[in-house]
N, CA, C and O atoms as a Maestro MAE file, in Angstrom:
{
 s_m_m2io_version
 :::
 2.0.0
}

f_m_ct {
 s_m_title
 :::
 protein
 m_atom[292] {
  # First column is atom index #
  i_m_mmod_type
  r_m_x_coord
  r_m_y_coord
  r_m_z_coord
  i_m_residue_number
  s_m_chain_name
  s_m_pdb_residue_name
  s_m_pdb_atom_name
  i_m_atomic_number
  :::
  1 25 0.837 -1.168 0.000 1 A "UNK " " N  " 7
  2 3 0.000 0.000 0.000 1 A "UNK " " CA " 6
  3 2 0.885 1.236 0.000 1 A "UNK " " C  " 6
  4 15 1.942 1.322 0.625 1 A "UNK " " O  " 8
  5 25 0.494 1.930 -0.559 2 A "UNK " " N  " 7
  6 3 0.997 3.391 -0.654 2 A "UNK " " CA " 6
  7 2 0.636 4.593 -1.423 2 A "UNK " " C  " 6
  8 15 0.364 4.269 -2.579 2 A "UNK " " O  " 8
  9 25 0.536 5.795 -1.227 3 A "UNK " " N  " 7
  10 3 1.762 6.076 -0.152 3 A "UNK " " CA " 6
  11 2 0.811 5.856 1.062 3 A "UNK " " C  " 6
  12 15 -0.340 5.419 1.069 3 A "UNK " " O  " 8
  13 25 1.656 6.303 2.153 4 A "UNK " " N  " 7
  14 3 1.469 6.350 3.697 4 A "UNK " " CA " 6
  15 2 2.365 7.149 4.368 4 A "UNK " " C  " 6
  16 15 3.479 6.649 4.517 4 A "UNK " " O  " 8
  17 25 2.188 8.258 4.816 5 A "UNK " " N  " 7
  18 3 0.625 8.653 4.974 5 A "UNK " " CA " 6
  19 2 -0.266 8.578 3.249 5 A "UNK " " C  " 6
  20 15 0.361 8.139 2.285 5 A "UNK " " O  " 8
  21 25 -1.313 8.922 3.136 6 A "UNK " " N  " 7
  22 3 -2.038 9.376 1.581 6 A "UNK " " CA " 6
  23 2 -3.125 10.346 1.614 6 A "UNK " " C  " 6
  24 15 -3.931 10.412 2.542 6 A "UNK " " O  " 8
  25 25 -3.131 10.930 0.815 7 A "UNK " " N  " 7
  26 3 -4.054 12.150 0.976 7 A "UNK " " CA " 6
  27 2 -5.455 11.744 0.010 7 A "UNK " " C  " 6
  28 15 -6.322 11.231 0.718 7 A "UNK " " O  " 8
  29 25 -5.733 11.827 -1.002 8 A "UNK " " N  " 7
  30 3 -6.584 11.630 -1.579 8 A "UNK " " CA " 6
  31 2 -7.311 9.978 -2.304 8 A "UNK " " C  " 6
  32 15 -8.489 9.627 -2.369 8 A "UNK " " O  " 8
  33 25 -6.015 9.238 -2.769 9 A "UNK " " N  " 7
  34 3 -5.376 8.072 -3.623 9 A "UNK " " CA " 6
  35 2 -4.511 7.341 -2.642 9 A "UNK " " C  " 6
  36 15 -3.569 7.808 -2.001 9 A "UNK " " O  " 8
  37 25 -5.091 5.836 -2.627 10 A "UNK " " N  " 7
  38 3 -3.849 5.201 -1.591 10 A "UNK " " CA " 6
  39 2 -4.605 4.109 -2.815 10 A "UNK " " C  " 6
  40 15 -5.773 3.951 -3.170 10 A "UNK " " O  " 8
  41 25 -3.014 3.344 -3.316 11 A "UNK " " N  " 7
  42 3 -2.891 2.187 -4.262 11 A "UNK " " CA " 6
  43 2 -2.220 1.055 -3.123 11 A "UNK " " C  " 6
  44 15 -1.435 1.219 -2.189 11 A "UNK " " O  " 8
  45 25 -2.740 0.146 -3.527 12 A "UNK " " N  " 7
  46 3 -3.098 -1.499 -3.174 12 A "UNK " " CA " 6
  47 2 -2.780 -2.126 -3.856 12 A "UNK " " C  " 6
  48 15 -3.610 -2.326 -4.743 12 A "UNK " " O  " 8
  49 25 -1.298 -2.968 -4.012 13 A "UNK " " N  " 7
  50 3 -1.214 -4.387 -4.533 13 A "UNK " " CA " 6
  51 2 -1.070 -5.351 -4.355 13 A "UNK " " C  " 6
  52 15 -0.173 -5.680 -3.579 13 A "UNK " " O  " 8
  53 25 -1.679 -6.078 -4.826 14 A "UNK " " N  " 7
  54 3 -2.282 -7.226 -4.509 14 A "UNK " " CA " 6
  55 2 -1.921 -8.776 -5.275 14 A "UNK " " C  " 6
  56 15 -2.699 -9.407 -5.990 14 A "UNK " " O  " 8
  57 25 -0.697 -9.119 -4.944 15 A "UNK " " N  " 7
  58 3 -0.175 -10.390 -5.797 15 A "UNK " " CA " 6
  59 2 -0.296 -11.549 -5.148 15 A "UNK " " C  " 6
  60 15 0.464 -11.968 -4.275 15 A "UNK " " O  " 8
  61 25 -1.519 -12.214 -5.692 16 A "UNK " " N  " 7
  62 3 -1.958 -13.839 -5.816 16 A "UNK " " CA " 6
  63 2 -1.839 -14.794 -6.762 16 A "UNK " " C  " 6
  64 15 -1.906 -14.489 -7.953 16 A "UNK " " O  " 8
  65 25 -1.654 -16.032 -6.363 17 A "UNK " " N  " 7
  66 3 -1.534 -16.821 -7.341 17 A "UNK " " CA " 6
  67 2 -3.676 -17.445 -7.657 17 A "UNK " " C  " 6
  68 15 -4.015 -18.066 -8.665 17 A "UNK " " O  " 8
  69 25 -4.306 -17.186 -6.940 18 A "UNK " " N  " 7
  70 3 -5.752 -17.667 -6.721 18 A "UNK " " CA " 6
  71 2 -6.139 -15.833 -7.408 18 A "UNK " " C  " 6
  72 15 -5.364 -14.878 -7.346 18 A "UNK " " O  " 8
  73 25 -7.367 -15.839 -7.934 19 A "UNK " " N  " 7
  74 3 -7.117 -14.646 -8.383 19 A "UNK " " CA " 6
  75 2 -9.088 -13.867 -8.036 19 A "UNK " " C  " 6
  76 15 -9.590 -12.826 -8.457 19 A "UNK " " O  " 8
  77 25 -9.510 -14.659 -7.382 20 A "UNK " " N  " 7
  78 3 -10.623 -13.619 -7.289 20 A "UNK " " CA " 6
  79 2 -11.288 -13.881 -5.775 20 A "UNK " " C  " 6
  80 15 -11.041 -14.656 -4.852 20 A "UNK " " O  " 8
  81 25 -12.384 -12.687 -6.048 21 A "UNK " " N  " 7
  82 3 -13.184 -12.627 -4.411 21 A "UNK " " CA " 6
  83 2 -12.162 -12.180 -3.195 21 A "UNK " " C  " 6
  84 15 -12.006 -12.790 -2.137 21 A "UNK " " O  " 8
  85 25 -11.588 -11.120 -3.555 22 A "UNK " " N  " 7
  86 3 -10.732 -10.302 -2.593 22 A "UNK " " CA " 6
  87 2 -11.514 -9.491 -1.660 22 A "UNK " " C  " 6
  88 15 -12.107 -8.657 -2.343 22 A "UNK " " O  " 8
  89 25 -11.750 -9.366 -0.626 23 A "UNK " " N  " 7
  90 3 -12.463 -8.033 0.006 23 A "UNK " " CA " 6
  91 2 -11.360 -7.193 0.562 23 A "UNK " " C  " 6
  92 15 -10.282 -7.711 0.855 23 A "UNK " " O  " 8
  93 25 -11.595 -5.860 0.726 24 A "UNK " " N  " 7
  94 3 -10.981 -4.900 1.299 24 A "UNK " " CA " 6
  95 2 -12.070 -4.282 2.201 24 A "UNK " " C  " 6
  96 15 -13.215 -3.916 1.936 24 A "UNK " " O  " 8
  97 25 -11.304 -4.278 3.444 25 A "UNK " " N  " 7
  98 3 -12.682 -3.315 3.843 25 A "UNK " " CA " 6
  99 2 -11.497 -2.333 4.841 25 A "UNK " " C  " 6
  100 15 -10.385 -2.792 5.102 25 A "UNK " " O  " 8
  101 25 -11.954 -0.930 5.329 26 A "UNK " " N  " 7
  102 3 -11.082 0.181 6.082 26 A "UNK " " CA " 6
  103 2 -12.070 0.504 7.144 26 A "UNK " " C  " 6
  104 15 -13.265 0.790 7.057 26 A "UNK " " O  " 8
  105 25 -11.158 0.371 8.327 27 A "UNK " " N  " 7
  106 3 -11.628 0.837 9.570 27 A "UNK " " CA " 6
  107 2 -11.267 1.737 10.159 27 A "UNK " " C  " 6
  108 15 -10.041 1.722 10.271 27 A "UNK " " O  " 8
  109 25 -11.862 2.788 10.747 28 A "UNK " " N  " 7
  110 3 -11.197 4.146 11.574 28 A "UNK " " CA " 6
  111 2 -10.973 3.221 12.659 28 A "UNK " " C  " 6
  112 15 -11.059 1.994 12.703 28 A "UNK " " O  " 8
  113 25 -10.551 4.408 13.847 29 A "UNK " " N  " 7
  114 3 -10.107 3.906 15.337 29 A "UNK " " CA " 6
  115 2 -11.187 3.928 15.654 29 A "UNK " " C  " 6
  116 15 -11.025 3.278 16.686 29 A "UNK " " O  " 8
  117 25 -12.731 4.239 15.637 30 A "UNK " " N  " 7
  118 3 -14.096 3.934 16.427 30 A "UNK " " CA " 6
  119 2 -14.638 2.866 16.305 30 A "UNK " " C  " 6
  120 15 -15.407 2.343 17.112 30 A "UNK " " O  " 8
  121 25 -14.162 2.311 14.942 31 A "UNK " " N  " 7
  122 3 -14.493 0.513 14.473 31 A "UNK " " CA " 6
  123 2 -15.451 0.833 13.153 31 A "UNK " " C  " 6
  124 15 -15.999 -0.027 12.464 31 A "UNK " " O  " 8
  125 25 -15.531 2.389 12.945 32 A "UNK " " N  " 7
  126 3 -16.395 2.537 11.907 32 A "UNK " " CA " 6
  127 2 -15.953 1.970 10.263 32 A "UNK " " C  " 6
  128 15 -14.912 2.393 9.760 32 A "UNK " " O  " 8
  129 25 -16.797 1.041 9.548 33 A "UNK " " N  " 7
  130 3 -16.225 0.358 8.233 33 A "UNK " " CA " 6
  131 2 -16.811 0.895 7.419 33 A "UNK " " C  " 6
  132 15 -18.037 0.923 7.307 33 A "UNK " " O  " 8
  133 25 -15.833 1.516 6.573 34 A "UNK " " N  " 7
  134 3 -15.643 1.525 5.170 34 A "UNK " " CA " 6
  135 2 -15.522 0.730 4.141 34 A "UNK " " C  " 6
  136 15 -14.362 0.782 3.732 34 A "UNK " " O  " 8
  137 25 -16.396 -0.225 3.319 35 A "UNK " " N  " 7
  138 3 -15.902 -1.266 2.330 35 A "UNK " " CA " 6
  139 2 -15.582 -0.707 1.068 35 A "UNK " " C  " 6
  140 15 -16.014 0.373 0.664 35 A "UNK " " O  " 8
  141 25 -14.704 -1.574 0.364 36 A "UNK " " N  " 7
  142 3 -14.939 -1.321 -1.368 36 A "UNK " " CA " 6
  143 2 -15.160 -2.271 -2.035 36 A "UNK " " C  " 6
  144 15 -15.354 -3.349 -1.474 36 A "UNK " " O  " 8
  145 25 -15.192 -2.186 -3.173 37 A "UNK " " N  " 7
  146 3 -15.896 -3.552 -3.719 37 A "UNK " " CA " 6
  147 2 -14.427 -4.808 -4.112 37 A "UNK " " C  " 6
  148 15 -13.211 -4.659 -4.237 37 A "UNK " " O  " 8
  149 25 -15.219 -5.818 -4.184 38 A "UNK " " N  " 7
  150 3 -14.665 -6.860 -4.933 38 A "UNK " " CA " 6
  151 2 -13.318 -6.728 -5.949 38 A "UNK " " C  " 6
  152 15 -13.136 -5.794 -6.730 38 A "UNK " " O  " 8
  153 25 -12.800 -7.394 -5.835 39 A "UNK " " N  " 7
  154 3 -11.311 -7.055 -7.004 39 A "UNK " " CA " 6
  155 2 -10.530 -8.203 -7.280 39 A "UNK " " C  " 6
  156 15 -10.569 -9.266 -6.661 39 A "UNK " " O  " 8
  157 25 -10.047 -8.009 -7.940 40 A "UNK " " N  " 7
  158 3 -8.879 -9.444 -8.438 40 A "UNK " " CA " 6
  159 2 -7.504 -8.699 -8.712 40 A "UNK " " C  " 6
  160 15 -7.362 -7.701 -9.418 40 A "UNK " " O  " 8
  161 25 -6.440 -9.439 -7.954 41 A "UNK " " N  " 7
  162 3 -5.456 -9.081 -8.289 41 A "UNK " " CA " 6
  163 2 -4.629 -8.350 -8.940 41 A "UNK " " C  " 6
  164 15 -4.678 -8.418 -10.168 41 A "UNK " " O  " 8
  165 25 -3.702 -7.504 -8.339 42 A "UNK " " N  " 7
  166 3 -2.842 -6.584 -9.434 42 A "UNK " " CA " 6
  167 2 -2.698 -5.340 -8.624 42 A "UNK " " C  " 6
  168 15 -2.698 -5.410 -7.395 42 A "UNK " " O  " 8
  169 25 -2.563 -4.081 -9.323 43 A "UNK " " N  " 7
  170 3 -2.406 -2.823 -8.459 43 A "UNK " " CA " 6
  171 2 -3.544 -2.104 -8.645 43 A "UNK " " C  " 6
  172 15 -3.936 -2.211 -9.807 43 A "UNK " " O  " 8
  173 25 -4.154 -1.491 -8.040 44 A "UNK " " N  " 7
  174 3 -5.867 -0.902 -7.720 44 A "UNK " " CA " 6
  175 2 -5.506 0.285 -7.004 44 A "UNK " " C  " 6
  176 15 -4.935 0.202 -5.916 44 A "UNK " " O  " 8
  177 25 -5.900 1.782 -7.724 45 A "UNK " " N  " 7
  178 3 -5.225 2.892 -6.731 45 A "UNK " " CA " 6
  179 2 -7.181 2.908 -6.737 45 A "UNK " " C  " 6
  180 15 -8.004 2.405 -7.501 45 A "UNK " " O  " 8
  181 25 -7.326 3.913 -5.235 46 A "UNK " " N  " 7
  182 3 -8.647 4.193 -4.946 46 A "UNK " " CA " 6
  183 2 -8.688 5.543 -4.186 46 A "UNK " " C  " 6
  184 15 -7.907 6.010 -3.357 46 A "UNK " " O  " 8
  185 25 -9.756 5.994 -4.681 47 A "UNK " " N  " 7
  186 3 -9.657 7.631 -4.373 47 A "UNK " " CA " 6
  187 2 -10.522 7.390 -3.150 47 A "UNK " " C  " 6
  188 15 -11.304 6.458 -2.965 47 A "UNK " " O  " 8
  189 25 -10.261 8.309 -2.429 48 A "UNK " " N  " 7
  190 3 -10.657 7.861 -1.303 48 A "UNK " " CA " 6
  191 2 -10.884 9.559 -0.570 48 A "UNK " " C  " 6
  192 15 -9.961 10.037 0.090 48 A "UNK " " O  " 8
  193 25 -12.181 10.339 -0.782 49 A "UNK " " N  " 7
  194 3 -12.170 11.449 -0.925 49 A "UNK " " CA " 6
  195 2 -12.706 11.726 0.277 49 A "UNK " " C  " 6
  196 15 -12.319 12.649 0.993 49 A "UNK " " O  " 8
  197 25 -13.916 10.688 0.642 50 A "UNK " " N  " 7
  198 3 -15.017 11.270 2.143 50 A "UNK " " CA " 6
  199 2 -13.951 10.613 3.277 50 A "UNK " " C  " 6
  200 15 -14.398 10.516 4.420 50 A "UNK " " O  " 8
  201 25 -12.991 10.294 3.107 51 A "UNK " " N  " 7
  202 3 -12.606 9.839 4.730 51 A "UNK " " CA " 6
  203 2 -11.540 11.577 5.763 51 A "UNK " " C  " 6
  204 15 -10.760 12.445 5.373 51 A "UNK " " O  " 8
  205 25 -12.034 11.304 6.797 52 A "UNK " " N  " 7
  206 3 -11.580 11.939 7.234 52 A "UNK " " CA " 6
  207 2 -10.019 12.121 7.542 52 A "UNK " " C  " 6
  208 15 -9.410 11.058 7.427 52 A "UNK " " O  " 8
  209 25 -9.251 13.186 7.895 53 A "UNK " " N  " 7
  210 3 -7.969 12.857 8.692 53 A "UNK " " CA " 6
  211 2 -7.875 12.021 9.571 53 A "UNK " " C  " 6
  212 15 -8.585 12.293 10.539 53 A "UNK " " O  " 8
  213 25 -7.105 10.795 9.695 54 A "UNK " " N  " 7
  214 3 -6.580 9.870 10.893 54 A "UNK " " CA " 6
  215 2 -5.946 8.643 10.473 54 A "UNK " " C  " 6
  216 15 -5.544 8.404 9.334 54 A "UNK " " O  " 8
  217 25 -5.910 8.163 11.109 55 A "UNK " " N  " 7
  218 3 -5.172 6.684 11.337 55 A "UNK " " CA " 6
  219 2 -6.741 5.541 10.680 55 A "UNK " " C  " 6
  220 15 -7.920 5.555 11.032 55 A "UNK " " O  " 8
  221 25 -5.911 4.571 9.503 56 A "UNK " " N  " 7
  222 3 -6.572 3.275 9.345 56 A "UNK " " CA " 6
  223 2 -5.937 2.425 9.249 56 A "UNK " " C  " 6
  224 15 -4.724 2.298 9.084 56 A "UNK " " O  " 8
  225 25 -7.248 1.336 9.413 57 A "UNK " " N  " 7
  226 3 -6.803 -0.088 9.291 57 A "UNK " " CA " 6
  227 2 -7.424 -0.258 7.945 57 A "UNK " " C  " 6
  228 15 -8.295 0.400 7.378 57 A "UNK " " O  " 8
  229 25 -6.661 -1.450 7.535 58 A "UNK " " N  " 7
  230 3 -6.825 -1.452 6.102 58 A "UNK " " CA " 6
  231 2 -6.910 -3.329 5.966 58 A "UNK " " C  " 6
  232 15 -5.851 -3.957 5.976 58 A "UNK " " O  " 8
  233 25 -8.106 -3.985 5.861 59 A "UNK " " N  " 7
  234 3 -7.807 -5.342 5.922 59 A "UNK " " CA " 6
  235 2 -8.022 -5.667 4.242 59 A "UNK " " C  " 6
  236 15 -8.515 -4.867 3.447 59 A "UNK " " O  " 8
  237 25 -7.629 -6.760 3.980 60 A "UNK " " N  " 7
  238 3 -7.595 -7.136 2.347 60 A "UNK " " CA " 6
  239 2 -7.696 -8.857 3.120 60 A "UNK " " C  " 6
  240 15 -6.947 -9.292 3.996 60 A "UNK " " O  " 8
  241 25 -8.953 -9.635 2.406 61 A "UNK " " N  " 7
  242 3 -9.413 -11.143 3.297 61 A "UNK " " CA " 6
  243 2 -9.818 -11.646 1.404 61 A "UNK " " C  " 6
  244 15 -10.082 -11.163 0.303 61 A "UNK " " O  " 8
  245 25 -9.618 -12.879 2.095 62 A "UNK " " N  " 7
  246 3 -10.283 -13.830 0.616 62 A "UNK " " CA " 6
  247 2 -10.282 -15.154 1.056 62 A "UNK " " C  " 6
  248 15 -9.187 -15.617 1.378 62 A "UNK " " O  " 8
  249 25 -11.464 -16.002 1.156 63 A "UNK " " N  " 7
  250 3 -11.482 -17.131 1.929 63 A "UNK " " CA " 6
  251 2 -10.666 -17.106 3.504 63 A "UNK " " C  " 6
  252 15 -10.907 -16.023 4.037 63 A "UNK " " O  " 8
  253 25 -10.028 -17.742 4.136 64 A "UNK " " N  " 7
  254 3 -9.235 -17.942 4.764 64 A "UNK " " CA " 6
  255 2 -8.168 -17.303 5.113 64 A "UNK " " C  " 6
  256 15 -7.694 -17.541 6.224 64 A "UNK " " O  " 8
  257 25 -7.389 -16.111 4.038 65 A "UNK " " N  " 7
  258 3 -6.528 -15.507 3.759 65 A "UNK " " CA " 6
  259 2 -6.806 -14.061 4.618 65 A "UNK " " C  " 6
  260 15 -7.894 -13.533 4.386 65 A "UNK " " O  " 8
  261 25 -5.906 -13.377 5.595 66 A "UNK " " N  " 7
  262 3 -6.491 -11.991 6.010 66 A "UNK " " CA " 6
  263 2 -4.611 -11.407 5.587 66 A "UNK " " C  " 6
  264 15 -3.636 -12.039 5.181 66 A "UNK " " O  " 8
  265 25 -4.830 -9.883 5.953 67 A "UNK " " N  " 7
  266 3 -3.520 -9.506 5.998 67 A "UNK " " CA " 6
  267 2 -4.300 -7.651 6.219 67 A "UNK " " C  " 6
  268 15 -5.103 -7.119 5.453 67 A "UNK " " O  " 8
  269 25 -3.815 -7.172 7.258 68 A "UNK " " N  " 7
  270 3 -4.069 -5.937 7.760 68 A "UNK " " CA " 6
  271 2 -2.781 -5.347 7.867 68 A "UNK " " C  " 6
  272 15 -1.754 -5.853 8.320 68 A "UNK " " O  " 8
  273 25 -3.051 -3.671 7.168 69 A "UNK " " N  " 7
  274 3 -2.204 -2.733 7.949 69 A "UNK " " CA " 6
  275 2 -2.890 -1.639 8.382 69 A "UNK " " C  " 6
  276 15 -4.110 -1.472 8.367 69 A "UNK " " O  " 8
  277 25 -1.826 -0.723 8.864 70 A "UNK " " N  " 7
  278 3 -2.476 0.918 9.162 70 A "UNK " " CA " 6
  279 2 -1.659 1.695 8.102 70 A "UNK " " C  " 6
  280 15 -0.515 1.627 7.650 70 A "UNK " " O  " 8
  281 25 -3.166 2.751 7.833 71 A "UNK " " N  " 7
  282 3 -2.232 3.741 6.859 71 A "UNK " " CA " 6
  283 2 -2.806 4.945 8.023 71 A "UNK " " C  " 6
  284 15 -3.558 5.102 8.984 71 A "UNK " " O  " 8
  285 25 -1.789 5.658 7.090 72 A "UNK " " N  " 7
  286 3 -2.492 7.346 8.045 72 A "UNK " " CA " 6
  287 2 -3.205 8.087 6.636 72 A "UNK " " C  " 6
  288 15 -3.012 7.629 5.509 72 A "UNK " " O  " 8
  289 25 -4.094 9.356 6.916 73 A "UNK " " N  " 7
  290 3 -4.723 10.487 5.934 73 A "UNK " " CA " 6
  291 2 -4.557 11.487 6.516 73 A "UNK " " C  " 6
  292 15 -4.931 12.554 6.029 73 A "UNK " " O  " 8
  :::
 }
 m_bond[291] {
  # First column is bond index #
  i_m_from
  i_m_to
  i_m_order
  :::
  1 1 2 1
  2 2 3 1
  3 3 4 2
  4 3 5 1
  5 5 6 1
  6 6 7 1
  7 7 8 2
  8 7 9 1
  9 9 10 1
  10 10 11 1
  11 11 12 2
  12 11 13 1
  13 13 14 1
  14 14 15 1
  15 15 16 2
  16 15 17 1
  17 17 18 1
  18 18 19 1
  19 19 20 2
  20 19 21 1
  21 21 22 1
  22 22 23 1
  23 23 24 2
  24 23 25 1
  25 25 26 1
  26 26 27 1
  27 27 28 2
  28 27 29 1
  29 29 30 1
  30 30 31 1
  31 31 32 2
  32 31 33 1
  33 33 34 1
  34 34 35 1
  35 35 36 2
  36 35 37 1
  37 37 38 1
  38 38 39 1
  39 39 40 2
  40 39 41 1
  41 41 42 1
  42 42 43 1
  43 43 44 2
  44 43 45 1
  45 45 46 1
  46 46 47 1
  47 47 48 2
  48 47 49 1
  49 49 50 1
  50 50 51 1
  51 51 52 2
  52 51 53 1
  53 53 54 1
  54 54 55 1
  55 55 56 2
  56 55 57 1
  57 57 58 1
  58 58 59 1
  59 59 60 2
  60 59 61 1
  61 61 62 1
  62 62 63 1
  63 63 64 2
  64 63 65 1
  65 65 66 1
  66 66 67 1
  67 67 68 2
  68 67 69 1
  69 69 70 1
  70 70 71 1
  71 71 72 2
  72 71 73 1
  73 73 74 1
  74 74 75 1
  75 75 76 2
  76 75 77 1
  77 77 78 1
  78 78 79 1
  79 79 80 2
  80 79 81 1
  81 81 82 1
  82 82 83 1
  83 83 84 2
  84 83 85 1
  85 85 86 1
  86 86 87 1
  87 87 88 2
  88 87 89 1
  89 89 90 1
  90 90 91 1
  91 91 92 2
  92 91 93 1
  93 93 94 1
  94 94 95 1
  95 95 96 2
  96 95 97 1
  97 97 98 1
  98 98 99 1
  99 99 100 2
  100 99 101 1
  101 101 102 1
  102 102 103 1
  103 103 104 2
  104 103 105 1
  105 105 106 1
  106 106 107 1
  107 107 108 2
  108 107 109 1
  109 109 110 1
  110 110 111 1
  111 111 112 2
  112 111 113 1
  113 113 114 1
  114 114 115 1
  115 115 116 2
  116 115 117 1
  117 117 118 1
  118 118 119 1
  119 119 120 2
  120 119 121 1
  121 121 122 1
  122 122 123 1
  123 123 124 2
  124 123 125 1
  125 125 126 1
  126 126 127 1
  127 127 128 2
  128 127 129 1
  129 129 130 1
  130 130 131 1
  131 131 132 2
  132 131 133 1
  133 133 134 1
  134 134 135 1
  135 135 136 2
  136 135 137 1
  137 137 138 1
  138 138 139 1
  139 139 140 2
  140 139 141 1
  141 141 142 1
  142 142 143 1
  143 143 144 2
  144 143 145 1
  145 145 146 1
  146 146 147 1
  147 147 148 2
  148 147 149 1
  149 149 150 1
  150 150 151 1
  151 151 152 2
  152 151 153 1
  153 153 154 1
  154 154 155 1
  155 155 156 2
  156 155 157 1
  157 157 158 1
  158 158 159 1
  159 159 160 2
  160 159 161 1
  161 161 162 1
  162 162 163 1
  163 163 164 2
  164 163 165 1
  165 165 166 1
  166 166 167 1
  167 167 168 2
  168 167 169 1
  169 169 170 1
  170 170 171 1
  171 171 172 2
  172 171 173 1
  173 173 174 1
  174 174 175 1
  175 175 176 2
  176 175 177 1
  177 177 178 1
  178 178 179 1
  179 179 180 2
  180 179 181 1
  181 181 182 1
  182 182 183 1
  183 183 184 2
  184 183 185 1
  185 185 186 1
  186 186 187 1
  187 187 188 2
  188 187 189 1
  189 189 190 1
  190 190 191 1
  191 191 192 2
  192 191 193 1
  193 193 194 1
  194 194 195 1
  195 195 196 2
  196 195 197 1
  197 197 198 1
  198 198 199 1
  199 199 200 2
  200 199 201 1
  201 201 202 1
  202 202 203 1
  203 203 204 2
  204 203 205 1
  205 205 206 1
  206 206 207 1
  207 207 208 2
  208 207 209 1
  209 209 210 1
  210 210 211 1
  211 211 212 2
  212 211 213 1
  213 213 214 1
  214 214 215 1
  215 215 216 2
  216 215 217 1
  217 217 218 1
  218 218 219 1
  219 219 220 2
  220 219 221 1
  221 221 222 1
  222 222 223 1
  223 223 224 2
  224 223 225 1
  225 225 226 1
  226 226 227 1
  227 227 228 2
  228 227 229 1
  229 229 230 1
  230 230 231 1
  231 231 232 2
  232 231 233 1
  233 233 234 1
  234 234 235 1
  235 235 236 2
  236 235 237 1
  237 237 238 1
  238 238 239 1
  239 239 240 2
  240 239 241 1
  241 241 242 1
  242 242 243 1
  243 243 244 2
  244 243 245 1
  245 245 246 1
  246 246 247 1
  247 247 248 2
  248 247 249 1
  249 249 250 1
  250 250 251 1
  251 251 252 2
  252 251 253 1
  253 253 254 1
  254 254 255 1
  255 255 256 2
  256 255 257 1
  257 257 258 1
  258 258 259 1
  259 259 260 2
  260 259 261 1
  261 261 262 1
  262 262 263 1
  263 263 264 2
  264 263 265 1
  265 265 266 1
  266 266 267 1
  267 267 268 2
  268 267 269 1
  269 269 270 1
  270 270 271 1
  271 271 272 2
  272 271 273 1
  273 273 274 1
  274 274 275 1
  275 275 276 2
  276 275 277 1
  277 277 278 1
  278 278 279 1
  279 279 280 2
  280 279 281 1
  281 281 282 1
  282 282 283 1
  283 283 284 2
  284 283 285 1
  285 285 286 1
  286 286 287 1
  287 287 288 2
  288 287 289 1
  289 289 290 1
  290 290 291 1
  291 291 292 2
  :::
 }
}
């Protein structure tokens, strides 16, 4: 993911060998979720205009598979 911090655009890549039914979903620090849709593999930048300034979590899940970070805005 990057950049980080990101202001408007934070890009996501995403290299699998299984290639669909990815979820992403973004959480503030209140637990409030943000989803986006569905995706398959590769690099995916996403504008990301209504979130406020702060700290997220950023999970990316597909079956069984999780992997979380934090970005900042």
């Amino acid at each position: 993911m990057y950049p980080n911090p990101f202001h408007d655009k934070l890009t996501i890549e995403i290299h699998s060998e299984e290639g669909s039914d990815l979820q992403i979903q973004i959480t503030d620090v209140t637990g409030k979720v943000f989803r986006l849709p569905a995706f398959n593999p590769g690099d995916h930048t996403f504008t990301i205009q209504n979130l406020p300034a702060g700290v997220y979590n950023i999970r990316v899940s597909r079956k069984n598979l999780m992997k979380s970070l934090k970005v900042i805005r």
